[in-house]
matplotlib code that plots the C-alpha trace (Angstrom):
import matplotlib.pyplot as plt

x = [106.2, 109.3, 111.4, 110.9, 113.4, 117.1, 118.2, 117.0, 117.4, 116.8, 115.8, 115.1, 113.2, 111.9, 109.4, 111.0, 113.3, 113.4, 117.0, 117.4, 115.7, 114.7, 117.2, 116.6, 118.7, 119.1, 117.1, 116.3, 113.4, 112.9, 109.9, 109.0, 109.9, 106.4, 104.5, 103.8, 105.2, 107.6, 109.2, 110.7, 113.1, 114.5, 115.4, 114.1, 115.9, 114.9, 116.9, 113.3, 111.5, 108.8, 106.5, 107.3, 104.6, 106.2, 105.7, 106.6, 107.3, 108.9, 110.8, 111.1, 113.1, 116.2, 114.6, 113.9, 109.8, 108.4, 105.0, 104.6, 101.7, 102.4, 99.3, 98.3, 101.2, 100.8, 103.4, 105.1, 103.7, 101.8, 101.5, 102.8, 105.5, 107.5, 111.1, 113.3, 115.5, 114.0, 110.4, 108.7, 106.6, 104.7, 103.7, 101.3, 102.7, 100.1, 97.3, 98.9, 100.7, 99.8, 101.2, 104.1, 108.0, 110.8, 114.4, 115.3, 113.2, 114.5, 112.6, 112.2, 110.9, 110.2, 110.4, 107.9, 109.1, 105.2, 107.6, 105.1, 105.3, 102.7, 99.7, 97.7, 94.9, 91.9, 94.4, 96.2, 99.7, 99.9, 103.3, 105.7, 106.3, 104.9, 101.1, 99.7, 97.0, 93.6, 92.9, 91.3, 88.6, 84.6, 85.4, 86.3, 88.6, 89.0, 90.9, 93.1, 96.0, 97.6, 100.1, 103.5, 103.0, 105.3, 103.7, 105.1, 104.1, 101.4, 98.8, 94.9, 91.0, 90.5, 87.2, 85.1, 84.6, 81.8, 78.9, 80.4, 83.7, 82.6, 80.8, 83.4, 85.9, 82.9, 82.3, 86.4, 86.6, 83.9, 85.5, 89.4, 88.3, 87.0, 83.7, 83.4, 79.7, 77.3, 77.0, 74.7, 75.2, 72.8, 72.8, 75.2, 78.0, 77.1, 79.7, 79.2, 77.3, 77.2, 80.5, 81.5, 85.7, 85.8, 84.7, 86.4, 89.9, 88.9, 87.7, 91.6, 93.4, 90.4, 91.3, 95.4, 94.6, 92.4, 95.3, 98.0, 99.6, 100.5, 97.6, 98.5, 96.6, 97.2, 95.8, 99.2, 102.0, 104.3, 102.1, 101.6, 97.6, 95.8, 93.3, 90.0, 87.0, 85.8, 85.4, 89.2, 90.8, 94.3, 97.1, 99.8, 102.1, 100.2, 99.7, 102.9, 103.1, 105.6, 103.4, 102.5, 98.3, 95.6, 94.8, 92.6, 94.4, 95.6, 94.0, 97.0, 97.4, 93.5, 93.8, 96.6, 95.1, 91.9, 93.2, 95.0, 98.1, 96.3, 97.1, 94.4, 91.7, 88.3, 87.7, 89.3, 88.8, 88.6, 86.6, 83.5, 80.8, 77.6, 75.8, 77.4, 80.3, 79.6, 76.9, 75.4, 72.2, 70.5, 72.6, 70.2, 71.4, 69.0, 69.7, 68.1, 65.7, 65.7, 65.7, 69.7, 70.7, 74.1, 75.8, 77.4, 81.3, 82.6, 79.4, 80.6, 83.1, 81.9, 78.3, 76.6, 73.1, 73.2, 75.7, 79.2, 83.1, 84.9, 85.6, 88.3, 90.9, 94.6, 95.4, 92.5, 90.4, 86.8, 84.3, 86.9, 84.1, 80.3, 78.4, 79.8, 82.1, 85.5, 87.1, 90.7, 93.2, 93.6, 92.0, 90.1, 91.7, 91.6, 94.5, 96.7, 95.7, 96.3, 99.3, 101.6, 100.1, 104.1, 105.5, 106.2, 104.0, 101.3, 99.3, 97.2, 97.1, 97.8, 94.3, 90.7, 87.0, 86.3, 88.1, 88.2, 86.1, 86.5, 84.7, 81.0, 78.4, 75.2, 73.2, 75.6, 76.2, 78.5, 80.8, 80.9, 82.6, 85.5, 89.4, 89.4, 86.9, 87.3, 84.4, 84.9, 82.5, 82.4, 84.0, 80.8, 79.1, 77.5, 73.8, 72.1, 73.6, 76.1, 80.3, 82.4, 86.0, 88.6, 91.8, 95.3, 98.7, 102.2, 105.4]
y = [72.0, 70.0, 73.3, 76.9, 78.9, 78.5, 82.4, 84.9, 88.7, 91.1, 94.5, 96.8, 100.0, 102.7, 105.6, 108.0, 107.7, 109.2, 108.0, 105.2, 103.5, 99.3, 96.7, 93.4, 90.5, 87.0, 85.8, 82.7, 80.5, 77.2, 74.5, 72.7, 68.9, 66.9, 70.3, 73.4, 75.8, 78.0, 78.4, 82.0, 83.4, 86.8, 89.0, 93.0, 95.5, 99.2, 101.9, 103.8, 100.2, 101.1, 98.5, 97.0, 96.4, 93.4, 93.2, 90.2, 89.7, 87.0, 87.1, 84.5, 86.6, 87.3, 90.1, 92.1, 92.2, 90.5, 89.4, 85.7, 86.1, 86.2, 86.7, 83.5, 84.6, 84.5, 84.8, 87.8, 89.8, 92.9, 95.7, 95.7, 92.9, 93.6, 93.9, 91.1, 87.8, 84.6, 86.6, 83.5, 83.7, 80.5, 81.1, 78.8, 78.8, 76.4, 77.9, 80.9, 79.9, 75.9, 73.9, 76.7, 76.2, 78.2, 77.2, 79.7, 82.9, 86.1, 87.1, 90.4, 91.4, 95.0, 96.7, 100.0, 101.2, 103.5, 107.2, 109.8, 113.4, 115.1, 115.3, 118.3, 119.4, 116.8, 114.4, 111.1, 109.8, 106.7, 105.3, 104.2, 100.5, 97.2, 95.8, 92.7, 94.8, 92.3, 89.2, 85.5, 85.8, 85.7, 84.6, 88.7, 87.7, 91.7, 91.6, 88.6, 88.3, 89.2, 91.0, 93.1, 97.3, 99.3, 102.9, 106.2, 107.6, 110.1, 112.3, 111.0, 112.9, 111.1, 111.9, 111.5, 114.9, 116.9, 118.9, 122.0, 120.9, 121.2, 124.3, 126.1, 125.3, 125.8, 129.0, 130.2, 128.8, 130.6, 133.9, 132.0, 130.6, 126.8, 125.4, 122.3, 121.9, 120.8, 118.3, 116.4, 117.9, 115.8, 117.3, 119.1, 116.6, 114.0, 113.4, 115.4, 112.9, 112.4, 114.6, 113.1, 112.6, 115.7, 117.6, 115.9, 116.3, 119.8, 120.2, 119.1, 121.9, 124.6, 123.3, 123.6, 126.9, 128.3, 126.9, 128.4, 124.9, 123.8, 122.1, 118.8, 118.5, 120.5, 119.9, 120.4, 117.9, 120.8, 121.8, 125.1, 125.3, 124.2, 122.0, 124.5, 124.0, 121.5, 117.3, 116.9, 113.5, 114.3, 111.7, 110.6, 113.4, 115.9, 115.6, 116.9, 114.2, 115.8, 118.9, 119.7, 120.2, 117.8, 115.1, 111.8, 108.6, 106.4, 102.6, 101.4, 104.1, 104.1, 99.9, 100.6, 103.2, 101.0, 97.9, 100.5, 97.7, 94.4, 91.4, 90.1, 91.4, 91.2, 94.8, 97.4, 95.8, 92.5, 89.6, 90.3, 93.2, 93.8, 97.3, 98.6, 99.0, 101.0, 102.3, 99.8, 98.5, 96.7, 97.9, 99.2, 102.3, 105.3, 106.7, 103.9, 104.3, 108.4, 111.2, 111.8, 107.5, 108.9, 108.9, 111.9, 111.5, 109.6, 108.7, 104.8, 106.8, 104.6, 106.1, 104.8, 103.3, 100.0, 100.6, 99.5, 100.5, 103.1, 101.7, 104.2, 101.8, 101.3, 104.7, 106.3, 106.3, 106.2, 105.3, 103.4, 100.8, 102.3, 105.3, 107.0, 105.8, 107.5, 108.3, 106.6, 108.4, 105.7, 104.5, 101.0, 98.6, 94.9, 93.5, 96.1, 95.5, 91.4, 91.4, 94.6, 96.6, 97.7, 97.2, 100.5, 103.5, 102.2, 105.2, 103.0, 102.3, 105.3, 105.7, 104.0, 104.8, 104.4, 105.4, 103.6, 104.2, 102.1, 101.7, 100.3, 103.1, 103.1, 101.3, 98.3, 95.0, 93.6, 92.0, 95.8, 96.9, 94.8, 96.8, 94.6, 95.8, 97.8, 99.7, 101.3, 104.4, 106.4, 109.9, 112.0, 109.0, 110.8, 109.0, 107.6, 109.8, 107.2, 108.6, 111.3, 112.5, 112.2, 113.6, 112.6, 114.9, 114.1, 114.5]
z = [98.0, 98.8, 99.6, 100.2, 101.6, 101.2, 101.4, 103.6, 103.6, 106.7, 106.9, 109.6, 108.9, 111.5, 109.8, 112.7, 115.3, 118.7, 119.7, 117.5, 115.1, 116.0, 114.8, 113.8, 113.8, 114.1, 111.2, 111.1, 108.4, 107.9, 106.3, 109.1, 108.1, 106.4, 106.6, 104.5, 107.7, 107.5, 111.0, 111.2, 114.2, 115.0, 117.5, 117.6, 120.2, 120.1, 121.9, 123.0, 124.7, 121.8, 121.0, 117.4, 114.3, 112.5, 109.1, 106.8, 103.2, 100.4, 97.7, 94.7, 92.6, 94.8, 96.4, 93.2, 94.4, 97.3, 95.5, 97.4, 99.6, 103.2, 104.9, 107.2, 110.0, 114.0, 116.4, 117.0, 114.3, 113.4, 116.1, 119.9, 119.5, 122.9, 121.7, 122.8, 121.7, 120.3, 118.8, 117.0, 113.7, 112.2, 108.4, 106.8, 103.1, 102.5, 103.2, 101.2, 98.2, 98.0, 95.2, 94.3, 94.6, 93.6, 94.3, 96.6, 98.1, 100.5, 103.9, 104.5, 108.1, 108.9, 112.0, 112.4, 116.1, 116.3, 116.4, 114.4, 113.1, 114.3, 111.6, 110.5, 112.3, 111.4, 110.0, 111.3, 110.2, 107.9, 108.7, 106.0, 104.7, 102.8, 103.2, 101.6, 99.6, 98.8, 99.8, 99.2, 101.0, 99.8, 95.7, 95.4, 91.9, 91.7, 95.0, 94.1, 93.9, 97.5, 96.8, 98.6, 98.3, 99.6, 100.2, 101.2, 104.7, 104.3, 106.1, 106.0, 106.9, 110.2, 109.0, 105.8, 104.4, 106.2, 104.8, 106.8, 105.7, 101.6, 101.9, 103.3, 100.7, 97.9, 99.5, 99.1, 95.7, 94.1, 94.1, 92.9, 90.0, 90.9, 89.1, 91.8, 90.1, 92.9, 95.7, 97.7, 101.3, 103.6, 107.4, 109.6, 110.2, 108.0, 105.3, 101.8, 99.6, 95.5, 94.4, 91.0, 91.1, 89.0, 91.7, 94.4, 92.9, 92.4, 95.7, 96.8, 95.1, 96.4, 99.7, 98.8, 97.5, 101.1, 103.2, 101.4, 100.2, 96.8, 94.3, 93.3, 90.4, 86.9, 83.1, 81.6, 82.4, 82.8, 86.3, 85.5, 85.0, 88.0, 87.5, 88.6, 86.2, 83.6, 83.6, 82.8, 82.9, 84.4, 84.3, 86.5, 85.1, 85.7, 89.3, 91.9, 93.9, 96.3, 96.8, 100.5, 99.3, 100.0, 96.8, 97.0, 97.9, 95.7, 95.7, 97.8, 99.8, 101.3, 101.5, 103.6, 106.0, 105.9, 107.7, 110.4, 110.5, 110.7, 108.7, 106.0, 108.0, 106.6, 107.8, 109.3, 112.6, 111.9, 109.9, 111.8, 111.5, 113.3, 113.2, 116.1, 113.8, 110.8, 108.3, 105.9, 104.6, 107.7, 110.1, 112.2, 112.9, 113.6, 110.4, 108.5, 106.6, 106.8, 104.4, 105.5, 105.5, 106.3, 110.0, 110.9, 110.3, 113.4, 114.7, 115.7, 118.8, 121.4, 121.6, 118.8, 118.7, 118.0, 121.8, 120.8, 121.2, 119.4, 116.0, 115.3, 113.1, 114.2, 112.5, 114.0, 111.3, 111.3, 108.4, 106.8, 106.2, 105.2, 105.7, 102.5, 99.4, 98.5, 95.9, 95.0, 92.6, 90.3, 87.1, 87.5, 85.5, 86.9, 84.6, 85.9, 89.7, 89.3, 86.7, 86.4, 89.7, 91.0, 94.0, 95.3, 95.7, 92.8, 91.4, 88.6, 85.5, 82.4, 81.5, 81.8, 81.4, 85.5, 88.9, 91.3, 94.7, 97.9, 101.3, 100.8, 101.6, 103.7, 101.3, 100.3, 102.2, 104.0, 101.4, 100.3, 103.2, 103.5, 103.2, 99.8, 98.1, 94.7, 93.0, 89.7, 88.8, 86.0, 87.3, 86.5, 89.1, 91.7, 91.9, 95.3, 97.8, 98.7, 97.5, 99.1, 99.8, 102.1, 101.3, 101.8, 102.0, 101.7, 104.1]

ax = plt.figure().add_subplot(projection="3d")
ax.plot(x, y, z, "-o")
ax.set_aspect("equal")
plt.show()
């Protein structure tokens, strides 16, 4: 890799703005002389004294896509970069993209000044802007390669969906029309166990429906007939995408939420993982082995058994990793993931035989549980007590 970067490009993106939104300036990038580092310079003011997350991404097609991974960065990246003149990044293009050269590539550093609507009741806010969705890590081919998402801010369940939380929808939707078909509900406040997708996406629009929002999900591409009983395979056009109503997460936008702002973490917190952390086979939580298996949604608050911390994620999140399965949006299709997934706001591929569920669940290992991970289930899956829902909304 004789030469990397020759043209830069700078932008400076705030999800909200309380007086004004963070500016960057000052870029500066260059391969440090008989290495495979990228030395990168910039300044970052904000009007508001906010703490900055600094995001990071590269072009090698004149800023068309930013697909070169970008993950092995430290410095003044990722969250609570103190604004200021002279903020420093190291990029280990070696470790990253070895072997690869391109004449020229554009830089693209991203400014998220931490500003948020407030969410829903129950829900957190997923800030706007690019991720480096999978990783390298563990020989996990279905995760490779890294690659640059840009995603839409959104609304997620700090919570996996409850038992309480199911039956009270279930109970609404059974005189308005819904079949949701039945469900695993384990104990109070553990999360709703074996829902098929079918049910879950139904499950959304029941919710929609009870809270006086608009379904996302409809049989007909015109989105007139709202998706209520049957094991239909909807498509990407017949879902309203800008509707206000609860729908599951597409595969980008629950990676996203997942890793809570860190860079190529293992999981949601890190690389490491000990049963203090989260629900999973030999974790040695009090739930295991028991006729239930599950932890009760946001058990691991700081007073779990193994004692350990809160392991809320950086969107305050919990359960991102274990305890129960969750369903994506998106067909599974690993060709479309590696070669043609797109850059912005990626709902899947057209069609496909299996959806996609992420997380790991309470009777998986470790490797399961990583913010990487894809699982692909048939949609009528529902076996072993061990796949849920949480829901997303848009702005």
């Amino acid at each position: 890799m004789n030469k990397l970067l020759s043209l830069l490009a700078l932008f400076a993106l705030a999800v909200t703005s309380k007086a004004a939104p963070p500016v960057v300036s000052n870029v500066t990038a260059a391969q440090r002389a008989g290495t495979k580092l990228v030395d990168i310079y910039y300044n970052v003011s904000d009007a508001d004294g906010d703490a900055q997350n600094i995001q990071v991404q590269v072009s090698a097609d004149g800023g068309l896509t930013y697909t070169i991974p970008c993950v092995t960065l430290s410095g003044h990246v990722g969250a609570g970069v103190t604004p200021g003149t002279g903020r420093y990044i190291v990029w280990n293009a070696g470790a990253d993209w070895n072997g690869q050269f391109v004449p020229s590539t554009k830089v693209r550093i991203t400014a998220y000044d931490g500003s948020t609507p407030a969410p829903p009741a129950g829900m957190a806010y997923i800030p706007a802007g690019s991720f480096q969705m999978g990783d390298n890590l563990d020989g996990d081919t279905s995760a490779m390669p890294v690659h640059n998402v840009n995603v839409d801010a959104f609304f997620m369940d700090r919570f996996e969906c409850s038992r309480e939380m199911w039956l009270a929808v279930q109970t609404w939707s059974v005189g308005h029309g819904y079949d949701l078909g039945g469900a695993n509900n384990a104990g109070n406040g553990h999360p709703v166990q074996a829902v098929t997708w079918y049910a879950a996406a139904k499950w959304c629009n029941a919710r929609s429906e009870k809270e006086g929002l608009t379904p996302c999900y409809y049989t007909d591409d015109s989105q007139t007939l709202v998706y209520k009983t049957g094991n239909v395979n909807i498509f990407n056009a017949q879902v309203n995408w800008t509707a206000n109503g609860y729908r599951l997460p597409t595969e980008a936008e629950w990676e996203k939420a997942a890793r809570g702002g860190t860079l190529g973490a293992r999981y949601p917190w890190g690389d490491a993982i000990t049963g203090s952390q989260a629900n999973y086979s030999g974790s040695g939580d009090p739930f295991e082995p028991n006729t239930v298996d599950t932890a009760p949604v946001g058990y691991y608050n700081g007073n779990q058994v193994p004692t350990g911390v809160d392991m809320a994620n950086g969107y305050s999140l919990y359960d991102m990793a274990g305890n129960v399965m969750e369903w994506c949006w998106d067909w599974s299709d690993l060709t479309y993931y590696s070669n043609t997934s797109a850059n912005d706001n990626p709902r899947g591929p057209t069609s496909g035989s299996n959806r996609i569920s992420r997380g790991g669940a309470w009777d998986t290992g470790t490797i399961n549980l990583r913010n990487a991970r894809r699982d692909g289930n048939p949609p009528t899956f529902n076996f072993n007590n061990r796949i849920g829902v949480r829901c997303v909304r848009g702005l």
